[in-house]
N, CA, C and O atoms as CSV, one atom per row, in Angstrom:
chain,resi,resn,atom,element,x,y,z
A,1,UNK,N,N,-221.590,110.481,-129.478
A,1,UNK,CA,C,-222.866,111.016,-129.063
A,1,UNK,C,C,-223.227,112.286,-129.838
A,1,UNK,O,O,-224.364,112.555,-130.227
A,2,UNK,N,N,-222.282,112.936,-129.996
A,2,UNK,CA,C,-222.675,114.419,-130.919
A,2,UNK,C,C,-222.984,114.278,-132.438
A,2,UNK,O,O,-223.000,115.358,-133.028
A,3,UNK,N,N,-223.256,113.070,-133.267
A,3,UNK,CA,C,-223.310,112.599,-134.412
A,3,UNK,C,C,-225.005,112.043,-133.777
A,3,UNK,O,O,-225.881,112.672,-134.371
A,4,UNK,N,N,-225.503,111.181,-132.886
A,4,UNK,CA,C,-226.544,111.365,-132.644
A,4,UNK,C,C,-227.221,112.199,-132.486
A,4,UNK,O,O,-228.253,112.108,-133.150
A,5,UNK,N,N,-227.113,113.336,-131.669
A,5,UNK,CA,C,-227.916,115.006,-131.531
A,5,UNK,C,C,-227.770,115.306,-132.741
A,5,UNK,O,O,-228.922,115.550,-133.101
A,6,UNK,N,N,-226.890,115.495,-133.888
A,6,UNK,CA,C,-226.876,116.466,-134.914
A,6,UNK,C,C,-226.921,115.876,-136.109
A,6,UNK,O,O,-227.230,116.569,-137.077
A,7,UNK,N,N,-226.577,114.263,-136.309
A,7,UNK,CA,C,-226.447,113.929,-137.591
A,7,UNK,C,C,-226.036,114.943,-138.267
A,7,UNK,O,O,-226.921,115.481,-138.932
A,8,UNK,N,N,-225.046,115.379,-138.332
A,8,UNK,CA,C,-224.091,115.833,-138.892
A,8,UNK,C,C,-222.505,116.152,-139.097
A,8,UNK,O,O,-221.740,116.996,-138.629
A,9,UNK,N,N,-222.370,115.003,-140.080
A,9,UNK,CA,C,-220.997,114.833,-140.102
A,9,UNK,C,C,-220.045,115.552,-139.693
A,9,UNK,O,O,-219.255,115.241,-138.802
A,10,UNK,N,N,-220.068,117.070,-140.632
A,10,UNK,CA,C,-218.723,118.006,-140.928
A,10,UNK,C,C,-218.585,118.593,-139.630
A,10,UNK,O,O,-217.496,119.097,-139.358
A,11,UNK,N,N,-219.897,118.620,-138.422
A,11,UNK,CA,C,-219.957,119.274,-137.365
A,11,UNK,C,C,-219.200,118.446,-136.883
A,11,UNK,O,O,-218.078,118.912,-136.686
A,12,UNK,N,N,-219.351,117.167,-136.538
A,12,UNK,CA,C,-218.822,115.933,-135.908
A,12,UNK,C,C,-217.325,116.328,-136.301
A,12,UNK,O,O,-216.715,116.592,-135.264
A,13,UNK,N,N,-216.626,116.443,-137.282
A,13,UNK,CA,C,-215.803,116.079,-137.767
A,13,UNK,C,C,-214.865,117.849,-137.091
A,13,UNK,O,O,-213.683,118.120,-136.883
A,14,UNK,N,N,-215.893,118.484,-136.986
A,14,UNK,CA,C,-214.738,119.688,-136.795
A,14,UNK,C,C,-214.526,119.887,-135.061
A,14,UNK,O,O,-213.626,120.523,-134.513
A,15,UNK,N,N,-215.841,119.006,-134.300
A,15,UNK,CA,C,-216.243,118.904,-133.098
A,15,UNK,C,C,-214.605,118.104,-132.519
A,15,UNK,O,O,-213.772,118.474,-131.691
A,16,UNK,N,N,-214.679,117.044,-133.297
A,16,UNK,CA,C,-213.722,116.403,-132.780
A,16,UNK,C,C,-211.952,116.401,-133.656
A,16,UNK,O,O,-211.100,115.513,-133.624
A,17,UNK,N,N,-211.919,117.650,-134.313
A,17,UNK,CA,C,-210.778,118.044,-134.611
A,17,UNK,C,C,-210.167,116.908,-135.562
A,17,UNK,O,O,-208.942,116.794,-135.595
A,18,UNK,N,N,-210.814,116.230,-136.185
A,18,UNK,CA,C,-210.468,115.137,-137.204
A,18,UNK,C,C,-209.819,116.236,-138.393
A,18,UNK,O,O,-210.251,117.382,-138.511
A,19,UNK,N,N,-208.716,115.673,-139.237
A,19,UNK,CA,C,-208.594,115.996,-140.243
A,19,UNK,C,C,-209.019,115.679,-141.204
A,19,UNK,O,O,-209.455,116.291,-142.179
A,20,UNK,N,N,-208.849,114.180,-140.838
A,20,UNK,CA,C,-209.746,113.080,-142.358
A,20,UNK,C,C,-211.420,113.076,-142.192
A,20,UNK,O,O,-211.919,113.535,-141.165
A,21,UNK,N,N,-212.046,112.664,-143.003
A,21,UNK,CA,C,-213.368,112.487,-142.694
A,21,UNK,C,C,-213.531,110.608,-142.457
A,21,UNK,O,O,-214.544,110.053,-142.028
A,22,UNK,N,N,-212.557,110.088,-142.770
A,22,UNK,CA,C,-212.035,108.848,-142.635
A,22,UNK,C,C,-211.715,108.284,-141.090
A,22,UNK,O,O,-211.521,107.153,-140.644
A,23,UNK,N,N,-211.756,109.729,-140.440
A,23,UNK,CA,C,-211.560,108.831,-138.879
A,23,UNK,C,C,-212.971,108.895,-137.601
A,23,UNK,O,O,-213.283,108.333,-136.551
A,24,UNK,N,N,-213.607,110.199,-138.726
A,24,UNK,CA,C,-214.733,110.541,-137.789
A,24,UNK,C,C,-216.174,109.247,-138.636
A,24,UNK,O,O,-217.359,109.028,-138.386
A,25,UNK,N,N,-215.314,108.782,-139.515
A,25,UNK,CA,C,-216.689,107.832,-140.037
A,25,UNK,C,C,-216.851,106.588,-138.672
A,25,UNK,O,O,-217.908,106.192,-138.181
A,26,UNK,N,N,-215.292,106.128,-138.257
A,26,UNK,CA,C,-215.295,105.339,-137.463
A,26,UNK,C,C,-216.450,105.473,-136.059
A,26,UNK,O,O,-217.099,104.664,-135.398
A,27,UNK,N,N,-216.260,107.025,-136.061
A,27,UNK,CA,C,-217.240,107.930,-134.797
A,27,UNK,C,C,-219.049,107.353,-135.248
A,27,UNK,O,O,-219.779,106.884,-134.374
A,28,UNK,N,N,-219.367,107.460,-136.256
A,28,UNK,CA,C,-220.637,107.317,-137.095
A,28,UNK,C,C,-220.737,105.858,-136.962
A,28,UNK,O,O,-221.609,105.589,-136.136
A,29,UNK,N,N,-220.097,104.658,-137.531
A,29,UNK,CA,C,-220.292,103.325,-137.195
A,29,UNK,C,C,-220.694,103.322,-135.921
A,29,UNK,O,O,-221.818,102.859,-135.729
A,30,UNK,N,N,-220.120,103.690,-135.037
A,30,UNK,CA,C,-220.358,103.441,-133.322
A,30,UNK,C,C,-221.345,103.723,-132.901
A,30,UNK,O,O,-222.152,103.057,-132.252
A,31,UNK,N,N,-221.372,105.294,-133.420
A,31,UNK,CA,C,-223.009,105.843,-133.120
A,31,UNK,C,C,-223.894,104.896,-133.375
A,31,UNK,O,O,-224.788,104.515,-132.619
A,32,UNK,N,N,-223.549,104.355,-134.884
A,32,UNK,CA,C,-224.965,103.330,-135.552
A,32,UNK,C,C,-225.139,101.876,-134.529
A,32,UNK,O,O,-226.301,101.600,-134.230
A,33,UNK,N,N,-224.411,101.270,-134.176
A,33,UNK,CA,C,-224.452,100.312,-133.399
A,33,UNK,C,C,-225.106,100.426,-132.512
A,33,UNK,O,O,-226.067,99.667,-132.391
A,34,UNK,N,N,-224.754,101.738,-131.238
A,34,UNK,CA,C,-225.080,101.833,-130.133
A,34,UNK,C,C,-226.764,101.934,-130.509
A,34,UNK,O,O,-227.367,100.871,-130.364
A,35,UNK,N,N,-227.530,103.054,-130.953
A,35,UNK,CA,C,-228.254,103.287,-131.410
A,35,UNK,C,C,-229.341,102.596,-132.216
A,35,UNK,O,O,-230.404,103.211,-132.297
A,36,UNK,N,N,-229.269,101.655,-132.702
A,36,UNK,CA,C,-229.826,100.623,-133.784
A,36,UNK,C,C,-230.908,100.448,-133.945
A,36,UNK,O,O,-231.668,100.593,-134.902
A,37,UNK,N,N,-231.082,99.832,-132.125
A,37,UNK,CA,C,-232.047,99.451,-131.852
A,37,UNK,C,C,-233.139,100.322,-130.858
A,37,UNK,O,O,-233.615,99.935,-129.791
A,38,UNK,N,N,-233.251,100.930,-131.183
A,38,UNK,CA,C,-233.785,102.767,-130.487
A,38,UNK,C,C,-234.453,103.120,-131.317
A,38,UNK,O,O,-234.029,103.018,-132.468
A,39,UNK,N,N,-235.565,103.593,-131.113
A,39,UNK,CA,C,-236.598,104.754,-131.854
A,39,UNK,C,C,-235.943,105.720,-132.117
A,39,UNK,O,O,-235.036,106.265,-131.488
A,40,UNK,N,N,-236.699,106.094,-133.679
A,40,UNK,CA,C,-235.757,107.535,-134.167
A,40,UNK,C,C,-236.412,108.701,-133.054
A,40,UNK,O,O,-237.485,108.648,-132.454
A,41,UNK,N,N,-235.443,109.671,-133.023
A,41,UNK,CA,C,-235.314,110.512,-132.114
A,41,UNK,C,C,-236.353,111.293,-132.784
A,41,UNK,O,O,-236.208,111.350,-134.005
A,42,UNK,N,N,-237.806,112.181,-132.090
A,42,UNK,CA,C,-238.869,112.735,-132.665
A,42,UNK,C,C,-238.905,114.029,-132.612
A,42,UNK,O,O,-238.969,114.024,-131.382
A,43,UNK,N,N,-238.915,114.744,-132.775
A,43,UNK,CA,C,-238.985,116.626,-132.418
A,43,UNK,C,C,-239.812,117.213,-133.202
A,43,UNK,O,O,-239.961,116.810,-134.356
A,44,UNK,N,N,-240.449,118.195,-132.742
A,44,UNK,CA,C,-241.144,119.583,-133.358
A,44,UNK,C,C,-240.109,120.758,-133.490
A,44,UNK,O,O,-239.360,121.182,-132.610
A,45,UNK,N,N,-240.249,121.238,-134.940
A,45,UNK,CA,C,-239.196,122.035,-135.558
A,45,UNK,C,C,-240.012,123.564,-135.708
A,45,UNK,O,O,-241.056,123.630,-136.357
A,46,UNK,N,N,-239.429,124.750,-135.050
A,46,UNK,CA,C,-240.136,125.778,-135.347
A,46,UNK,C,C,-239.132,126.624,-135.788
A,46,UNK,O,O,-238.063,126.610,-135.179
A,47,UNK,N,N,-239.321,127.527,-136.959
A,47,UNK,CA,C,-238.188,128.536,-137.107
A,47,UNK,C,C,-238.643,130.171,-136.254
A,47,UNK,O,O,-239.704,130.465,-135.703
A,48,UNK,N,N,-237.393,130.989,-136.428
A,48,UNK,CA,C,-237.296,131.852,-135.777
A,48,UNK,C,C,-236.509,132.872,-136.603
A,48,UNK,O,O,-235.337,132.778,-136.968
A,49,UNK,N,N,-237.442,133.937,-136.845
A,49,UNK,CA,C,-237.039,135.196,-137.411
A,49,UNK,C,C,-236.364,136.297,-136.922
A,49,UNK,O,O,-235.378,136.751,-137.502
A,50,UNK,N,N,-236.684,136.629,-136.199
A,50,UNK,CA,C,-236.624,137.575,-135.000
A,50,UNK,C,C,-236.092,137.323,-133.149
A,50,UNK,O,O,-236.544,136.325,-132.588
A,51,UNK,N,N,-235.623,137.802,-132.746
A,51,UNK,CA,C,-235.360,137.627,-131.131
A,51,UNK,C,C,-236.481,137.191,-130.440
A,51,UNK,O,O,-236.602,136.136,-129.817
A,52,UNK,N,N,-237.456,138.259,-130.628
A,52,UNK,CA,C,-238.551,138.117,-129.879
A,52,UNK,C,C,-239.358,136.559,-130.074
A,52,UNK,O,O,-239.903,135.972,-129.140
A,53,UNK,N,N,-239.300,136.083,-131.398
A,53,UNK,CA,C,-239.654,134.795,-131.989
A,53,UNK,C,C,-238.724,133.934,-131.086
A,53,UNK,O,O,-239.173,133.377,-130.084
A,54,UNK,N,N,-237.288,133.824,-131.495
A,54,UNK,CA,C,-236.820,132.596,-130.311
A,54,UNK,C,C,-236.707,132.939,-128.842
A,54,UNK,O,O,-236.256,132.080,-128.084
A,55,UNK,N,N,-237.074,134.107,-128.380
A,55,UNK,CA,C,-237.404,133.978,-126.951
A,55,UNK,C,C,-238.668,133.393,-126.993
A,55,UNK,O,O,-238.649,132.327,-126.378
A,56,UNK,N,N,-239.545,133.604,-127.376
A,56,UNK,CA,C,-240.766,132.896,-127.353
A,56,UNK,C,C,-240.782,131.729,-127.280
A,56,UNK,O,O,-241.411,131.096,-126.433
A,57,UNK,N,N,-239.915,131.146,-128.381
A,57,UNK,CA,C,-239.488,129.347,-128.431
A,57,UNK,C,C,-238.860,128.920,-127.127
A,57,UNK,O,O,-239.206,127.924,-126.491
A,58,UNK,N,N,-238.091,129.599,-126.852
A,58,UNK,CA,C,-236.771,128.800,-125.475
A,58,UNK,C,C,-237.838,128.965,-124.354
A,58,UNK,O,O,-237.842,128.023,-123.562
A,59,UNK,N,N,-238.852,130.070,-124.080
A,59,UNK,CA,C,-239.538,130.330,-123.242
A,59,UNK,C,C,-240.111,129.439,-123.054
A,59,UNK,O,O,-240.387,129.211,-121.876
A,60,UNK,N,N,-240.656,128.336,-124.268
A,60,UNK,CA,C,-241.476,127.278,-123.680
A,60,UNK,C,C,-241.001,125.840,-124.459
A,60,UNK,O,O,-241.736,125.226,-125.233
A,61,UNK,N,N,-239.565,125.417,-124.078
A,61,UNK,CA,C,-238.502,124.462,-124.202
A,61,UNK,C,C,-238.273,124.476,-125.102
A,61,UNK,O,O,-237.688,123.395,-125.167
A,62,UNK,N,N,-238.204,125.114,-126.642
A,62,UNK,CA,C,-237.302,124.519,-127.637
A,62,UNK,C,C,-235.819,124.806,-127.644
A,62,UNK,O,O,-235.370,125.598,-126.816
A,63,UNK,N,N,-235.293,124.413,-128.227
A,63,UNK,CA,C,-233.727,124.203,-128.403
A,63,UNK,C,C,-233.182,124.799,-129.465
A,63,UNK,O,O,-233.681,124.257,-130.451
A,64,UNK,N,N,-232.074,126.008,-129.948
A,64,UNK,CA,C,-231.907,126.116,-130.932
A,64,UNK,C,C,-230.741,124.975,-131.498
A,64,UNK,O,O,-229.960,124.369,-130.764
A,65,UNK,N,N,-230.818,124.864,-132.764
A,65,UNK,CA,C,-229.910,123.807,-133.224
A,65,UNK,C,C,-229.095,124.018,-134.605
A,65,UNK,O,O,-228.008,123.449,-134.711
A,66,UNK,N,N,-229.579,124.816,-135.665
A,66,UNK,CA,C,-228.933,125.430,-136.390
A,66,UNK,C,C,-229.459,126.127,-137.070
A,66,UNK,O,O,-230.680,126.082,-137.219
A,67,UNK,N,N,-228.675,126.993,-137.693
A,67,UNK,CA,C,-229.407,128.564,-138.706
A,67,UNK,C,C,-229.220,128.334,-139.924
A,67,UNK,O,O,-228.025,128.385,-140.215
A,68,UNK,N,N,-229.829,128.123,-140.684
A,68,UNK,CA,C,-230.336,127.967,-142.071
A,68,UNK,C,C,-231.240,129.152,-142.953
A,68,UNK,O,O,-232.252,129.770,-142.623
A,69,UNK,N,N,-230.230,129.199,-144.510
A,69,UNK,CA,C,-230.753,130.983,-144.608
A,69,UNK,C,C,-230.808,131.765,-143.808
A,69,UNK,O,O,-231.603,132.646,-144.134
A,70,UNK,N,N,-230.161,132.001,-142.455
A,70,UNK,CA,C,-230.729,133.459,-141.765
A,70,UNK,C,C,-231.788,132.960,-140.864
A,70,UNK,O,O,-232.302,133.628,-139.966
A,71,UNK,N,N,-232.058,131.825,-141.144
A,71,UNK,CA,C,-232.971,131.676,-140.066
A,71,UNK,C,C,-232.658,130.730,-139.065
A,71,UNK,O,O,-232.131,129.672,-139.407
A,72,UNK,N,N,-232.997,131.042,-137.447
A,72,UNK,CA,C,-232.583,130.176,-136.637
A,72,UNK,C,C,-233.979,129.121,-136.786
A,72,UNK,O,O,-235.163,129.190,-137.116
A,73,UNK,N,N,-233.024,128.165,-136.330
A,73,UNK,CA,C,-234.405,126.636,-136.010
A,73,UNK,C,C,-234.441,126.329,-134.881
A,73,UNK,O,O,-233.369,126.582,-134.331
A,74,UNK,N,N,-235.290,125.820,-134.127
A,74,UNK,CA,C,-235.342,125.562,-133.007
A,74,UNK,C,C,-236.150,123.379,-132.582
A,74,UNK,O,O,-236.702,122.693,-133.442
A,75,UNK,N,N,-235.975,123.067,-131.551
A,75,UNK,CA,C,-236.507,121.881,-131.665
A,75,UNK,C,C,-236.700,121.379,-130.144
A,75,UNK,O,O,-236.146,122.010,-129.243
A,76,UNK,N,N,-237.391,120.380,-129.891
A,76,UNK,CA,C,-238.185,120.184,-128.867
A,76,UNK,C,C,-238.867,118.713,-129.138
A,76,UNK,O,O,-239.789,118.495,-129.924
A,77,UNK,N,N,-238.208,117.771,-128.315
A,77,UNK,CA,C,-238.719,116.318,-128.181
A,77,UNK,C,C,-239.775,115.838,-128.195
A,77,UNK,O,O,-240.073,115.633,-127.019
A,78,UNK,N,N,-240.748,115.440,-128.995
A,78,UNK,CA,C,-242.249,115.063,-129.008
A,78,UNK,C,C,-242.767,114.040,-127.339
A,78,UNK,O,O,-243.927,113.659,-127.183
């Protein structure tokens, strides 16, 4: 399930304490199966500079999800 929220492997991979990237692929097949047949997951992406910026965001549901350059991102289900 955490390869669905994040599509992202190395997270996946450190999430679940894998050494190989060879065992968390097995994690990714599964995901793909379960998933297949499901609408891609939709969100509105806002970044955030400042505190006052992602209080503003969480204030009215976004989610932070990862920081890129220095900047936090935030997201929120269409």
């Amino acid at each position: 399930m955490e390869y669905h929220y994040t599509k992202d492997i190395m997270h996946v991979k450190e999430f679940l304490g894998h050494r190989e990237i060879d065992n968390t692929m097995l994690y990714i097949q599964l995901d793909r199966s379960l998933f297949k047949n499901l609408p891609d997951d939709s969100f509105i992406i806002r970044a955030a500079q400042t505190k006052e910026e992602a209080v503003k965001l969480g204030e009215v549901g976004f989610e932070p999800f990862v920081v890129m350059e220095g900047v936090q991102l935030f997201r929120k289900r269409k």
